[in-house]
C-alpha positions in Angstrom: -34.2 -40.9 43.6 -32.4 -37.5 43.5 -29.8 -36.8 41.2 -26.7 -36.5 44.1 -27.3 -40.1 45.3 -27.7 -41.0 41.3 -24.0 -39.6 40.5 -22.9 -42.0 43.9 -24.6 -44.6 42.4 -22.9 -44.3 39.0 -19.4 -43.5 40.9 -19.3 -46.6 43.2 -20.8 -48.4 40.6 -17.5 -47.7 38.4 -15.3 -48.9 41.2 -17.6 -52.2 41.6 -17.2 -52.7 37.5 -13.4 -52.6 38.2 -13.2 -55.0 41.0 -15.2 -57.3 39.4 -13.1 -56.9 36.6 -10.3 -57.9 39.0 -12.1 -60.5 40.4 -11.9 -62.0 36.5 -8.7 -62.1 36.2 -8.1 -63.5 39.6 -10.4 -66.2 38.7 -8.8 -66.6 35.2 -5.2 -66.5 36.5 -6.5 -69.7 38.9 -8.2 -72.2 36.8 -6.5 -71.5 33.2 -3.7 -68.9 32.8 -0.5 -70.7 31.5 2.1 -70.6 34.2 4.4 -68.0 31.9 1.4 -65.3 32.1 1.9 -65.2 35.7 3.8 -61.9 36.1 1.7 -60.0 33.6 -1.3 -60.9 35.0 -0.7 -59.9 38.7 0.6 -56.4 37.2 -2.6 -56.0 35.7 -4.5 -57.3 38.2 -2.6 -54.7 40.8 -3.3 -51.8 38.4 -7.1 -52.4 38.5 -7.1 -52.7 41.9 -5.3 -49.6 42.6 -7.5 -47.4 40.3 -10.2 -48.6 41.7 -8.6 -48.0 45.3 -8.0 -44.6 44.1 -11.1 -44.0 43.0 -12.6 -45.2 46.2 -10.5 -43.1 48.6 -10.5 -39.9 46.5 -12.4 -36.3 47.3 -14.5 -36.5 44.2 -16.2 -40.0 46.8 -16.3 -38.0 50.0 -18.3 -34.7 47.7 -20.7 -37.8 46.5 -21.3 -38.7 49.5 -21.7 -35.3 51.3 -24.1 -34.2 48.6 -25.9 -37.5 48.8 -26.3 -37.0 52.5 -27.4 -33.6 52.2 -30.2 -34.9 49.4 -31.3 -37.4 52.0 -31.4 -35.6 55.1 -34.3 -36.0 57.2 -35.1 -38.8 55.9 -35.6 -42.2 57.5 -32.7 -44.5 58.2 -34.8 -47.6 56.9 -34.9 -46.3 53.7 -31.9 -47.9 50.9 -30.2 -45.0 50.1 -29.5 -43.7 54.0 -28.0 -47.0 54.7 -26.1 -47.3 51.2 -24.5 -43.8 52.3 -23.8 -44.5 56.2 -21.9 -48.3 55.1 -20.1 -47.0 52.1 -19.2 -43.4 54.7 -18.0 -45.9 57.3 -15.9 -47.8 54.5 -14.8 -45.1 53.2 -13.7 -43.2 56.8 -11.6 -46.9 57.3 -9.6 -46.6 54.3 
């Protein structure tokens, strides 16, 4: 694996850590979170899900991917990596 479709890995695996992070508190909020912790929770769980919003939608994603691409090109579209980068381009080009 080249080193431009490692530094995507490591970026959208950031993003992932924060929506499961999300995710926790979501699933926290649900099944145990006293009813007073309400308001506090939903602000953190909007923060996390912005900066990782943010994160996703940013330049900095779009050079990852670009350079990614330009690593892989000419390569076959069966293998991972060319279809990691033509979803997560699609997702990307939607938000």
């Amino acid at each position: 694996m080249g080193k431009k479709i490692a530094l995507l890995k490591e970026h959208l695996g950031e993003i992932t850590n924060l929506e499961n992070a999300g995710a926790v508190l979501g699933w926290d909020e649900s099944t145990y979170m006293p009813a007073a912790g309400a308001r506090a929770r939903g602000e953190q769980m909007g923060t996390i899900g912005r900066i990782a919003h943010e994160m996703f939608i940013s330049a900095h994603t779009q050079d990852l991917l670009d350079g990614a691409a330009s690593e892989l090109n000419g390569q076959s579209p069966d293998i991972d990596e060319v279809r990691l980068i033509r979803v997560i381009r699609r997702d990307y080009e939607q938000d």
